[in-house]
NUBA-703531 format. One record per residue (C-alpha): residue in three letters; x, y, z. Coordinates in steps of 0.1 Angstrom, whole numbers, plus 2048, in hexadecimal, padded with zeros to 3 digits. Each point is the difference from the previous one (the first is absolute). Layout:
! NUBA-703531
alaXYZ
...
***
This chain:
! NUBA-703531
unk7677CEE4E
unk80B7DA7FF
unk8057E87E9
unk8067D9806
unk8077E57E8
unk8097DA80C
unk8067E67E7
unk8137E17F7
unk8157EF7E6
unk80B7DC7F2
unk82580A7FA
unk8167E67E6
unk81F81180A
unk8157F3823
unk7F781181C
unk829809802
unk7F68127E1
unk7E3814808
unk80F808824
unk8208107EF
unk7EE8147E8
unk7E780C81D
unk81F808813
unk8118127E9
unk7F1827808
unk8098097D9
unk7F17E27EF
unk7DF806815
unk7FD8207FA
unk8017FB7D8
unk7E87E5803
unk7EC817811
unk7F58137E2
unk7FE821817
unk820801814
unk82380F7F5
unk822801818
unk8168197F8
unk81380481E
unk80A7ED822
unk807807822
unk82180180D
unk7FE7F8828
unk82580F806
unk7F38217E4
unk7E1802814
unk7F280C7DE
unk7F47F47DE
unk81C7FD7E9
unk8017EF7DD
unk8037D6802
unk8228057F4
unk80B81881A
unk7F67ED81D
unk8177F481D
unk7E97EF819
unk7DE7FE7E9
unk7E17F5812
unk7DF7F17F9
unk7F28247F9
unk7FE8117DE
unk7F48227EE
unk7E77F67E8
unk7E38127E7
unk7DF7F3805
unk7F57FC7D8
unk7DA8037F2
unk7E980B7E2
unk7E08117FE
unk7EB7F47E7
unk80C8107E3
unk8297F5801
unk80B81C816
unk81A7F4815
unk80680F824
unk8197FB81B
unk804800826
unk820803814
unk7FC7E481D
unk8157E5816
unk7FD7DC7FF
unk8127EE818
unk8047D87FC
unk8037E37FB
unk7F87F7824
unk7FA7D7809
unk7F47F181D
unk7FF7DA800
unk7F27F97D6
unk7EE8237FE
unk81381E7E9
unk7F3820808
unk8068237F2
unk7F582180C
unk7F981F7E9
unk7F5825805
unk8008247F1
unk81681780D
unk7E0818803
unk7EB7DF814
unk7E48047EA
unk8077D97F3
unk80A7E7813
unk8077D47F3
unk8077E0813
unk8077E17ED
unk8027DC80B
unk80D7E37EE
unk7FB7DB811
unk80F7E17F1
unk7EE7DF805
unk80A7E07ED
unk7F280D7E0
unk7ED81D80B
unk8078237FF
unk7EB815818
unk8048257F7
unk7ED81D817
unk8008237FB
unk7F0820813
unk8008207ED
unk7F881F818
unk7FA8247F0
unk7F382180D
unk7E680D7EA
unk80E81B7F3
unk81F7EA7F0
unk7F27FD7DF
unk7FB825800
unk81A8047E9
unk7EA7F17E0
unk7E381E805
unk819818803
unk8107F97E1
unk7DD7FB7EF
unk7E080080B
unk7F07E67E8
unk81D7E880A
unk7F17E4819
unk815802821
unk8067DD804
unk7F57E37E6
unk8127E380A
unk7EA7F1810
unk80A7F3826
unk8238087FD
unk80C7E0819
unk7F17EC7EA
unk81080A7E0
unk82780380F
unk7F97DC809
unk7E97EF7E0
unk80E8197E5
unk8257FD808
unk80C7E6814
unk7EB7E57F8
unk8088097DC
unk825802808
unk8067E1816
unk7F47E57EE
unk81380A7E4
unk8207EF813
unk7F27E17F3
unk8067DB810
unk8267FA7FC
unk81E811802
unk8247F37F4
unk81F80B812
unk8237FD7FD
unk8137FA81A
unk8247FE80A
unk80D7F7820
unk81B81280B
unk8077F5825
unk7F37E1812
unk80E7FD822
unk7F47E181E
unk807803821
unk7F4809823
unk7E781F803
unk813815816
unk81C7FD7E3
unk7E98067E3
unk7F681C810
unk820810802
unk8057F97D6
unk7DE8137FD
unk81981D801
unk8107F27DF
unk7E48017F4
unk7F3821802
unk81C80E7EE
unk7F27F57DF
unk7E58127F2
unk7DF7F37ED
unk8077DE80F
unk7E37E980D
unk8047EB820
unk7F47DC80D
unk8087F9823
unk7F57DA808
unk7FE7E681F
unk7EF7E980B
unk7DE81280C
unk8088227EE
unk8058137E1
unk8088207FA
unk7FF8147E0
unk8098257F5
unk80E8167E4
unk81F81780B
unk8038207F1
unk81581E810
unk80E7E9818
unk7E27F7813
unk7EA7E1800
unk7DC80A7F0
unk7DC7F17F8
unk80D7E581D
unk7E47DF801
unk80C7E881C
unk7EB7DB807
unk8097F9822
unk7EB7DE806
unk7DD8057F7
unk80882F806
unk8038147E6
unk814824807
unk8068197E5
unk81C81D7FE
unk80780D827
unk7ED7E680D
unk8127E47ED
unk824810807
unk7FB804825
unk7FC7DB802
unk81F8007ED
unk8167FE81F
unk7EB7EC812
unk8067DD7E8
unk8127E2808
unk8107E07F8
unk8117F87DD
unk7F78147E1
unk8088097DB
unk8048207EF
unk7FF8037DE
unk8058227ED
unk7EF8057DB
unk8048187E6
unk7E48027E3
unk7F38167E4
unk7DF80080B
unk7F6810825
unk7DF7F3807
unk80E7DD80E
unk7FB7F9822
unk7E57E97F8
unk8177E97ED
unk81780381D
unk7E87F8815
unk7F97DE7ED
unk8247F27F9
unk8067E3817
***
C-alpha cells in the first residue's frame, strides 16, 4: 500500500535555520514524532556501532520505527534510515524496516519563504499485523494516511516554532586577506579547530561552512548567480580565483550560516 502527502509552509525562521535543522539526521528524526537513532554506521567498522564509538560515521543510522494503536500501546520496529542527502536546495532522507514491510522518503524544498515538504509512506499489508495479533478488537492502523501525518502532525508543528529571529554571538578568531591559492593553503589552519564556522569571500563568491572533526560541513557556496551545497560547493573550492578573505568565527549558537551568509 501507498501513501502520499505534499504540502507547503510560510516559514519565519532563515532558511540557514531550517536547512541546518533538516540536515541535522538527529534533530529530524525527533521532529519526526516517529523516528529514534540509536546507533550509526561506521564506514571503516563496516557495522552499526553506538554514535560515540564511531571512527568514520556515515549518513546511515539504526533506528526504531515508533507508533500507537488506538488505545496507548506503544510498538517498535528495528529499521535503517540513511540521510540527510541534498541535491541542489532539496534535503532528502531515506527510511525502511529491517524486515521491508515499511518503507519512507521525505523531501524538504526551501523557496524564499516557502517550505515544500513531500512524503511517500510504502507498506506491505501485513505490516500492521502486529496490532490484531496482540488484540483482536485493536484497529490495525488509525492514523489516518500516515504521509500525511509525519508531515502536518510533526513537522509543521515543529518548525515554525523556530520563530522569525535568532541572536548569535559571535567572535572572530582569525581573519586572514590575501590571494586564493594562499588562503587555501590556511584552510588547513583552520580545520584544526573544532566547532568553528567559516566565511570564505571575493569578489563574485562566498563560501560558508561549520568545521567539526576536522572537516568542512553543511558547505553553501554563491558563485555569481550558482548556488552549490556540501560536495558540490567544496569541489568548486579549488577551482576559485583572484583576491579573497577568510574569516574564521566561533559562536554559542550553531544554526548560523544564514547570518554568515548576510555580513557584508
Amino acid at each position: 500500500m501507498k501513501e502520499e502527502y505534499n504540502g507547503s509552509l510560510k516559514i519565519k525562521a532563515s532558511r540557514g535555520s531550517i536547512f541546518n535543522v533538516l540536515t541535522d539526521p538527529y534533530i529530524f528524526s525527533g521532529a519526526s514524532g516517529h523516528i529514534t537513532l540509536y546507533k550509526v554506521f561506521d564506514n571503516k567498522k563496516q557495522s552499526f556501532v553506538p554514535q560515540g564509538d564511531a571512527i568514520d560515521p556515515a549518513n546511515k543510522f539504526k533506528a526504531a520505527f515508533l507508533y500507537q494503536d488506538e488505545e496507548g500501546n506503544l510498538y517498535a520496529i528495528d529499521s535503517v534510515l540513511e540521510g540527510p542527502q541534498l541535491i541542489m536546495d532539496e534535503i532528502s532522507y531515506r527510511f525502511s524496516s529491517d524486515d521491508g514491510n515499511l518503507k519512507i522518503s521525505f523531501s524538504f524544498i526551501t523557496k524564499d519563504d516557502i517550505l515544500n515538504a513531500r512524503c511517500v509512506v510504502e507498506y506491505s499489508s501485513s505490516f500492521f499485523d502486529v496490532f490484531r495479533r496482540k488484540a483482536y478488537t485493536k484497529r490495525a492502523k488509525w492514523y489516518g494516511n500516515m504521509a500525511e501525518h509525519l508531515i502536518t502532525k510533526h513537522f509543521f508543528y515543529y518548525l515554525p516554532k523556530l520563530g522569525p529571529n535568532i541572536q548569535y554571538n559571535l567572535t572572530e578568531v582569525m581573519r586572514i586577506s590575501g590571494d586564493m591559492n594562499e588562503l587555501i593553503l590556511k584552510l588547513k589552519d583552520a580545520l584544526r579547530l573544532d566547532s568553528v564556522y567559516l566565511l570564505l569571500k571575493g569578489d563574485n563568491f562566498k563560501l560558508v561552512g561549520i568545521v567539526k572533526n576536522g572537516e568542512i560541513r553543511n558547505a553553501i557556496l554563491k558563485l555569481g548567480n550558482m548556488k552549490y551545497l556540501n560536495e558540490d560547493a567544496l569541489s568548486k573550492l579549488f577551482s576559485l580565483n583572484g583576491r579573497g578573505e577568510l574569516i574564521v568565527y566561533r559562536a554559542a549558537e550553531e544554526s548560523i550560516l544564514e547570518k554568515l551568509e548576510n555580513l557584508a
